[in-house]
C-alpha positions in Angstrom: 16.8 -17.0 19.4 18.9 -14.3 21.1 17.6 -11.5 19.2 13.7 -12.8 20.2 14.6 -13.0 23.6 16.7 -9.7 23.4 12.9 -8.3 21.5 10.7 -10.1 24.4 13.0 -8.0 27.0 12.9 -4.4 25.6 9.0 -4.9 24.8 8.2 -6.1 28.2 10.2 -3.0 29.6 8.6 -0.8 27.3 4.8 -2.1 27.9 5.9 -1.5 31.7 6.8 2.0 31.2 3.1 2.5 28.8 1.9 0.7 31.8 3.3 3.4 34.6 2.6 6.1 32.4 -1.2 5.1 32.3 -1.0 5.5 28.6 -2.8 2.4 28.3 -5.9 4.3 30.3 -8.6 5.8 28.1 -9.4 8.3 29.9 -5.6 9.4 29.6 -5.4 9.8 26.1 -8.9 11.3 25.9 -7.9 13.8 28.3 -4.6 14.0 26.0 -7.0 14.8 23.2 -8.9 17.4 25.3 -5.4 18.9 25.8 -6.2 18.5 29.5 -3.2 16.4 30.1 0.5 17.7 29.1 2.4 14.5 30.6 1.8 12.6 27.3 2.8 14.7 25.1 5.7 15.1 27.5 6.9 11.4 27.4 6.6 11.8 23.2 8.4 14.4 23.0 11.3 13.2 25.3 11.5 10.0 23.1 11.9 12.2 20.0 14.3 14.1 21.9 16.2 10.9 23.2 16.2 8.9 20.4 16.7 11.3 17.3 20.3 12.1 18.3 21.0 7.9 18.8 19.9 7.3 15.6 21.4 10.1 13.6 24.7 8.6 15.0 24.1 5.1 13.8 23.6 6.1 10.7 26.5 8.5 10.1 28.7 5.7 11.6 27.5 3.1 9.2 25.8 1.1 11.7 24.9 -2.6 10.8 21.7 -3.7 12.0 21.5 -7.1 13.8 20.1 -8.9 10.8 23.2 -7.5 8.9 21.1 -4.7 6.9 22.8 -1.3 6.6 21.0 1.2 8.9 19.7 3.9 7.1 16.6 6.2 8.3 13.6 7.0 6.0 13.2 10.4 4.6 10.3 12.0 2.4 8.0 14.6 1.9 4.9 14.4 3.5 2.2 13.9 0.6 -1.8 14.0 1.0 -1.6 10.2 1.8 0.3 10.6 4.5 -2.2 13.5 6.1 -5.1 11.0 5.0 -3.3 8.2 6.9 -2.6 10.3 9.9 -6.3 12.0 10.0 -7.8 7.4 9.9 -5.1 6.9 12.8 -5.7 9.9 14.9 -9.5 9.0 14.4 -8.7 5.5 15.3 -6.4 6.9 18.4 -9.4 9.5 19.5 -12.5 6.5 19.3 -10.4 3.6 20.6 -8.5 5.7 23.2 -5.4 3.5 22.1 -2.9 2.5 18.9 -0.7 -0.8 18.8 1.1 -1.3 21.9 -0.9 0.3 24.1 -3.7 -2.3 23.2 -1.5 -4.9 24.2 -1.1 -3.6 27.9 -4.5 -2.5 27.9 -5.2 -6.3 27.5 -2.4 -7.5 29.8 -4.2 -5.5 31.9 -7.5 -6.7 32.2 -9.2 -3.7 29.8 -11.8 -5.2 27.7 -11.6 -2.6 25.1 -8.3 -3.6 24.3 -9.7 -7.1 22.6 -11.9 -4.7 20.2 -9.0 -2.8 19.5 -6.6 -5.6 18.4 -8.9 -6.7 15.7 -8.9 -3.4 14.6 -5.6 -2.4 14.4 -5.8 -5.7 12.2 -8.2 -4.8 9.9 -6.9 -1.6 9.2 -3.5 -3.7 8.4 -5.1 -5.9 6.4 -6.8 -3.0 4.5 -3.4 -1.3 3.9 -2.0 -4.6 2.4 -4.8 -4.7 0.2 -4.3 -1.3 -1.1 -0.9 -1.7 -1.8 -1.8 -4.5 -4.1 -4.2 -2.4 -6.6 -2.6 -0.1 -9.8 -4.1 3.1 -7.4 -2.0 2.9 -4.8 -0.1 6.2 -4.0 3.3 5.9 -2.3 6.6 7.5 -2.0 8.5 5.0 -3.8 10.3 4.1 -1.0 8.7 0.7 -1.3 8.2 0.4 -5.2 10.6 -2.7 -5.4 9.2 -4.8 -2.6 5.6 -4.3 -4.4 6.7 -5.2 -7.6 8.0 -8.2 -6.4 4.5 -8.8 -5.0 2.9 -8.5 -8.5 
């Protein structure tokens, strides 16, 4: 119960601060896209830079994650999935003028397109799932036991 509220705090903070950046605005991620706006590639970039340290020291210290897990960050080489899977999000991103959490304060907000976009982010999950059942899928392993346990 504490971590949930503890998780309904830090999203409601961070949807405020999507909110106040107008990243939840289509026409400020289409004029992201245009390159006509810097600011959000700004506030990405500052997030890389805040949080990559903070994490690298979590990890070397052996961190313990609230749910007990050790903490330990991802790391492969990018394969052509990955560029395919980035190419159907940034399409996604460029159409919708939104991902994930955006969508949320889009709705919060009273933007319509948001309610289009949540089914869609949806889909596309659902998609994934399914393709992660069939023999073709193409991963980096980093996941191979949680799929054969699925089979």
């Amino acid at each position: 119960m504490k971590l949930n509220l503890i998780g309904l705090l830090f999203g409601a903070l961070f949807g405020g601060l999507l909110a106040g950046a107008e990243l939840h605005e289509y026409d400020t991620i289409h004029a992201m896209l245009r390159l006509d706006e810097a600011h959000v590639f700004l506030i990405m970039a500052s997030a890389i830079a805040c949080s990559a340290p903070v994490l690298w020291m979590l990890e070397r210290r052996g961190f313990t994650t609230p749910f007990g897990g050790e903490f330990a960050l991802s790391r492969s080489m990018p394969e052509r999935h990955h560029w395919q899977g980035g190419a159907l999000f940034g399409i996604g991103w460029a159409v919708a003028g939104t991902c994930p959490a955006p969508a949320l304060v889009m709705v919060s907000s009273g933007a319509m397109l948001g309610l289009v976009a949540i089914p869609g982010i949806f889909l596309g999950l659902h998609l994934r799932e399914r393709q992660t059942r069939t023999d073709q899928h193409v991963g980096d392993g980093e996941h191979r036991d949680l799929v054969s346990v699925r089979r």
